[in-house]
C-alpha positions as CSV (number, residue, x, y, z in Angstrom):
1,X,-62.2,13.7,65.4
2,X,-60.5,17.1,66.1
3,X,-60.8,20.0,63.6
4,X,-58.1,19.7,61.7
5,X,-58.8,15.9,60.6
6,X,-62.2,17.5,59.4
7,X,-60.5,19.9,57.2
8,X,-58.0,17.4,55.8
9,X,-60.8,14.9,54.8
10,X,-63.1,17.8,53.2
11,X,-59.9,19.3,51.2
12,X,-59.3,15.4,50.0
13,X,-63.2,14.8,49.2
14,X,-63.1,18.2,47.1
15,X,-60.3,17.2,45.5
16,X,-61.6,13.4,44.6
17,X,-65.1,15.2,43.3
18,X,-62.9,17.6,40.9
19,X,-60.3,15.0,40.0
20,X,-63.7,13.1,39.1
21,X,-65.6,16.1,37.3
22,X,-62.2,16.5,35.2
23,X,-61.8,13.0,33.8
24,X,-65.6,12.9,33.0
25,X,-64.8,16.0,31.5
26,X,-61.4,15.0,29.8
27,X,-63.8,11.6,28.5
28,X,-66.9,13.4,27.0
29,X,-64.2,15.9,25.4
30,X,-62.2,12.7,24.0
31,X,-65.2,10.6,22.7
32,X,-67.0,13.6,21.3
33,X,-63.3,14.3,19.0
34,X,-63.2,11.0,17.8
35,X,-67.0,10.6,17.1
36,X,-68.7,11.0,13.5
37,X,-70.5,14.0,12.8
38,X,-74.3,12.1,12.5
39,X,-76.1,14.8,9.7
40,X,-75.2,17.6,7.6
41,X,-77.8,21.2,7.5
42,X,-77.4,24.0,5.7
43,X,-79.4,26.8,5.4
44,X,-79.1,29.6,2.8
45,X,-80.0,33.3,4.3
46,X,-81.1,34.9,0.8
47,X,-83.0,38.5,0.8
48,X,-83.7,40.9,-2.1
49,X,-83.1,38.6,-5.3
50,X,-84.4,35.5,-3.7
51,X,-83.0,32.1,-3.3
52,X,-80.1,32.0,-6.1
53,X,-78.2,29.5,-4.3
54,X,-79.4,26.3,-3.6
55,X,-78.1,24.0,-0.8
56,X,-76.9,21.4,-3.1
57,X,-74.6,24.0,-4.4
58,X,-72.7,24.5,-1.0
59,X,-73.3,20.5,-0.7
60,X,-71.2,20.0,-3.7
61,X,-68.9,22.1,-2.3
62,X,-68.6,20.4,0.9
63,X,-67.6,16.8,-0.9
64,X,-65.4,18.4,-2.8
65,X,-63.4,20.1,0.4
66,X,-63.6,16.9,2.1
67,X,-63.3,14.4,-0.6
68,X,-64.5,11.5,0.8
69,X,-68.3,10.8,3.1
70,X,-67.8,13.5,5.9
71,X,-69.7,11.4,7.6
72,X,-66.6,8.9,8.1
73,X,-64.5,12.0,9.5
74,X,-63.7,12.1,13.5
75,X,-65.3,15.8,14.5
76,X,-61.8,16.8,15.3
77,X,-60.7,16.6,11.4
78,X,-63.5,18.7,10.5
79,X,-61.7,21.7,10.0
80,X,-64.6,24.0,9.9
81,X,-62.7,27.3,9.9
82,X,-61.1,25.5,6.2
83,X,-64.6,24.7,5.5
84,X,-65.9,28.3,5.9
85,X,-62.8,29.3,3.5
86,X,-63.7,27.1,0.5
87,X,-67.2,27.7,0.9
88,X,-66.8,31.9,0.5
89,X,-65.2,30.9,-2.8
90,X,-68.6,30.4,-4.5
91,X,-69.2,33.3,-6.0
92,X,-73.2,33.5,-4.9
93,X,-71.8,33.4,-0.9
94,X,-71.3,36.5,1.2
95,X,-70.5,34.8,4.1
96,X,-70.8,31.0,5.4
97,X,-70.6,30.2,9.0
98,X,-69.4,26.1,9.9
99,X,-69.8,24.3,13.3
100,X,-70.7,21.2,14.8
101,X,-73.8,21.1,17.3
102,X,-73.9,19.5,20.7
103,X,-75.7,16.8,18.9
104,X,-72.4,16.4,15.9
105,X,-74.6,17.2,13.4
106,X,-72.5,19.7,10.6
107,X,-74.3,23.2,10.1
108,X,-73.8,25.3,8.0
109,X,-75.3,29.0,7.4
110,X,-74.3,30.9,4.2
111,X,-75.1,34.4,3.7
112,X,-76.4,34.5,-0.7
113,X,-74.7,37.4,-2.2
114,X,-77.3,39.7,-4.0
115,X,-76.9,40.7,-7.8
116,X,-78.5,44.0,-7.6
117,X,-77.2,44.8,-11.0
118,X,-76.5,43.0,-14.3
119,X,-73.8,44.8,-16.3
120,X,-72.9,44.5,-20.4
121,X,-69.6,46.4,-21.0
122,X,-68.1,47.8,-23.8
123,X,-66.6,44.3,-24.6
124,X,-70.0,42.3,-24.7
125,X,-69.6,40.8,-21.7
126,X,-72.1,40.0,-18.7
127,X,-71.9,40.1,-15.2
128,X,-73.5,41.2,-12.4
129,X,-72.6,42.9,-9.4
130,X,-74.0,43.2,-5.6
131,X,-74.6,46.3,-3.5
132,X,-70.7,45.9,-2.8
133,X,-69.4,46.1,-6.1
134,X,-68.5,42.5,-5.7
135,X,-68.5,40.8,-9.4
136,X,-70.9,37.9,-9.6
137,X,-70.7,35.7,-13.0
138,X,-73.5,34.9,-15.6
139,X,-74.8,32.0,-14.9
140,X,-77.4,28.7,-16.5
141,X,-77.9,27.8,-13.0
142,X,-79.4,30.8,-11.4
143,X,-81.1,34.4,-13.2
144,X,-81.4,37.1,-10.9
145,X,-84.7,40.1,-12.0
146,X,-82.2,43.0,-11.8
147,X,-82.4,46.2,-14.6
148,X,-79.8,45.8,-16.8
149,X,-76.9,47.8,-16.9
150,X,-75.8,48.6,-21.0
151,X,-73.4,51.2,-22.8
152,X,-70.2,52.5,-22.0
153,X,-69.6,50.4,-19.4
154,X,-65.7,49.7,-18.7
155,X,-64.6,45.8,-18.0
156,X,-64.1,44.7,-14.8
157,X,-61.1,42.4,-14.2
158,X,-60.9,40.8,-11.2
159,X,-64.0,39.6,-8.8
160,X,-64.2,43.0,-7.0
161,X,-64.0,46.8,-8.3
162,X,-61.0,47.5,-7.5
163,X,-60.6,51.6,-6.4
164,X,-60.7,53.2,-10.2
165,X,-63.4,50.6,-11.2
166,X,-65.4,51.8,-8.2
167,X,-64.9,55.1,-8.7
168,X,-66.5,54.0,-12.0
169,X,-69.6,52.3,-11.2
170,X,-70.0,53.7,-7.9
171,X,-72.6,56.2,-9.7
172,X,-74.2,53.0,-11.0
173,X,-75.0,51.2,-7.8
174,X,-76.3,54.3,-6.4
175,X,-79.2,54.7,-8.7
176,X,-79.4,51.2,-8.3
177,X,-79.8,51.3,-5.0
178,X,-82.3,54.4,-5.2
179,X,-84.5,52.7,-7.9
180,X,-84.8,49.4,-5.8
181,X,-85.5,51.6,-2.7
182,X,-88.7,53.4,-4.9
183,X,-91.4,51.1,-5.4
184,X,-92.7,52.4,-8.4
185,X,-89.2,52.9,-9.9
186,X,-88.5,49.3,-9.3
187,X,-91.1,48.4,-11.3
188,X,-90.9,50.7,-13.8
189,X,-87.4,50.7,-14.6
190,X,-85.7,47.5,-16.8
191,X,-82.8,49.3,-18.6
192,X,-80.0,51.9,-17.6
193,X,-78.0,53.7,-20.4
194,X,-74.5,55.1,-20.0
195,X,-74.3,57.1,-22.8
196,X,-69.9,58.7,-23.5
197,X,-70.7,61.6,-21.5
198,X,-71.6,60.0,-18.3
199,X,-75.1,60.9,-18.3
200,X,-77.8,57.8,-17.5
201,X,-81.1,56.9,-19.3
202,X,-83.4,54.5,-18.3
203,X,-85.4,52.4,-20.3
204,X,-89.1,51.3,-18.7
205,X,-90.7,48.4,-19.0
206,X,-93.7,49.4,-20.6
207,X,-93.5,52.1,-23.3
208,X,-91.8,52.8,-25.8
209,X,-90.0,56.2,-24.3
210,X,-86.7,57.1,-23.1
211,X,-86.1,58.5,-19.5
212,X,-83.2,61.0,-19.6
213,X,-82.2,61.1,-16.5
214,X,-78.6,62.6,-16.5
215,X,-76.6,62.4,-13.3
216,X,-77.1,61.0,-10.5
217,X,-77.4,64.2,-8.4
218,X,-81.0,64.6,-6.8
219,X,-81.5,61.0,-8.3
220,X,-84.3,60.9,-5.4
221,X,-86.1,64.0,-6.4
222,X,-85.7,63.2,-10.0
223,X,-87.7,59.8,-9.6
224,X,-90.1,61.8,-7.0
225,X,-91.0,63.6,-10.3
226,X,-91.2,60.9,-12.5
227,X,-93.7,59.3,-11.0
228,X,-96.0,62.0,-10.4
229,X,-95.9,62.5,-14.3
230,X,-96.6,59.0,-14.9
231,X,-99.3,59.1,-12.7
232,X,-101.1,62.7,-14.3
233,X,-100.1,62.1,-18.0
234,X,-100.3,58.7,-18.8
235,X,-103.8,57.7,-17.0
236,X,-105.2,60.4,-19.3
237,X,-102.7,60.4,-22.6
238,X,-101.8,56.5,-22.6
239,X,-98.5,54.7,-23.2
240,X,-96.5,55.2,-26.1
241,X,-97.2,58.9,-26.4
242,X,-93.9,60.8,-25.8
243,X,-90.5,59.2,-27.2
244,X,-88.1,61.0,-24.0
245,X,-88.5,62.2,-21.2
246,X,-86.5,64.7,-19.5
247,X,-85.8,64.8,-15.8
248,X,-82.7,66.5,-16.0
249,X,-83.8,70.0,-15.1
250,X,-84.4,71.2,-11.6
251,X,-88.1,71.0,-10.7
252,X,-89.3,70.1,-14.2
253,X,-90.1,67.3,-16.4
254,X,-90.4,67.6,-19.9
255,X,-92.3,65.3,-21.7
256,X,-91.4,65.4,-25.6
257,X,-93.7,64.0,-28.1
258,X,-92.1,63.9,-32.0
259,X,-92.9,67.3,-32.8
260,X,-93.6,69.3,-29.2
261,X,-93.5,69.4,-25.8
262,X,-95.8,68.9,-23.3
């Protein structure tokens, strides 16, 4: 057999083995679109607030995108990107990732939005908001252990702060964000005031004193000092002794009691 027989039947027998590979290929492809997905798993990432959504939430949600048993729908009808869509509608989801497995099983991973706030405007009503400024409605099905947000609060209209609304709160979620960043703050700290001239107090859990804490510049350094007076003064004086105190001046913190100052 000279050479060039050889190379003839080699090209052909390389061709038959990826003609071969390619309609195995074309086959698996083909059955795995028209096969049923066999399961449906979710799983809800939650982190700060806890577990507010529940995966019979987004299960509810899936039925109704699909309205009939996913289970009788070919994997190529899925739609997952659609899915994904409908699913960030929920109002407790950041973000939901959809695919099917090698194994046709439906997953799903949803990102929980976190209320890190729970705002009562000027109007009376109640919402809370995540880290975002994202607007997260009051709900029976889920409570979230966030200080409340009360006073002179403006309404929010839509789902997000939109840029004056933002430039609104914005002070808000950063003391937020400070207090849940200070251990002893976040467990102090239940109630935040807006009082008309934009200045904050914060209402604790225990005790019957105010905190005037004014504006949010050095808001670190201002809780810094509030909890080294809790710790000196009320080991030694008790709870319920001084009706405000002040954080508002540089380097100071003034502790007033109904007739002086300590």
């Amino acid at each position: 057999m000279n050479a060039k027989l050889k190379g003839f039947i080699l090209v052909v027998v390389n061709l038959a083995a990826l003609l071969a590979i390619a309609i195995l290929w074309m086959h698996a492809v083909g059955t795995r679109r028209i096969a049923r997905p066999s399961s449906l798993e979710i799983t809800v990432k939650a982190e700060g607030s806890g577990s507010l959504l529940k995966e019979t939430d987004v299960e509810t949600c899936v039925k109704s995108f699909y309205r009939k048993d996913f289970r009788k729908i070919p994997v190529y009808a899925l739609r997952p990107q659609a899915l994904e869509a409908k699913i960030e509608q929920l109002p407790l989801v950041q973000k939901a990732e959809v695919y099917i497995d090698p194994e046709n099983r439906l997953r799903i991973w949803v990102t929980q939005r976190n209320p890190v706030v729970r705002v009562v405007d000027i109007r009376g009503n109640h919402f809370y908001l995540d880290a975002s400024g994202f607007k997260i409605p009051i709900s029976s099905q889920y409570s979230s252990r966030v200080p409340v947000a009360t006073g002179a609060w403006m309404p929010v209209r839509g789902n997000r702060l939109n840029n004056k609304e933002l430039s609104y709160y914005r002070h808000l979620l950063c003391l937020v964000d400070a207090i849940a960043a200070d251990s002893f703050a976040r467990s102090l700290v239940e109630q935040i005031e807006l009082d008309e001239n934009g200045e904050f107090t914060l209402v604790p859990k225990i005790g019957n004193e105010k905190i005037l804490f004014g504006s949010t510049e050095n808001k670190e350094d201002k809780l810094s000092r509030l909890k080294v007076f809790y710790r000196e003064n009320m080991g030694r004086k008790g709870w319920n002794v001084y009706q405000t105190i002040n954080l508002k001046f540089e380097g100071q913190v003034i502790g007033r009691r109904e007739h002086f100052e300590s």
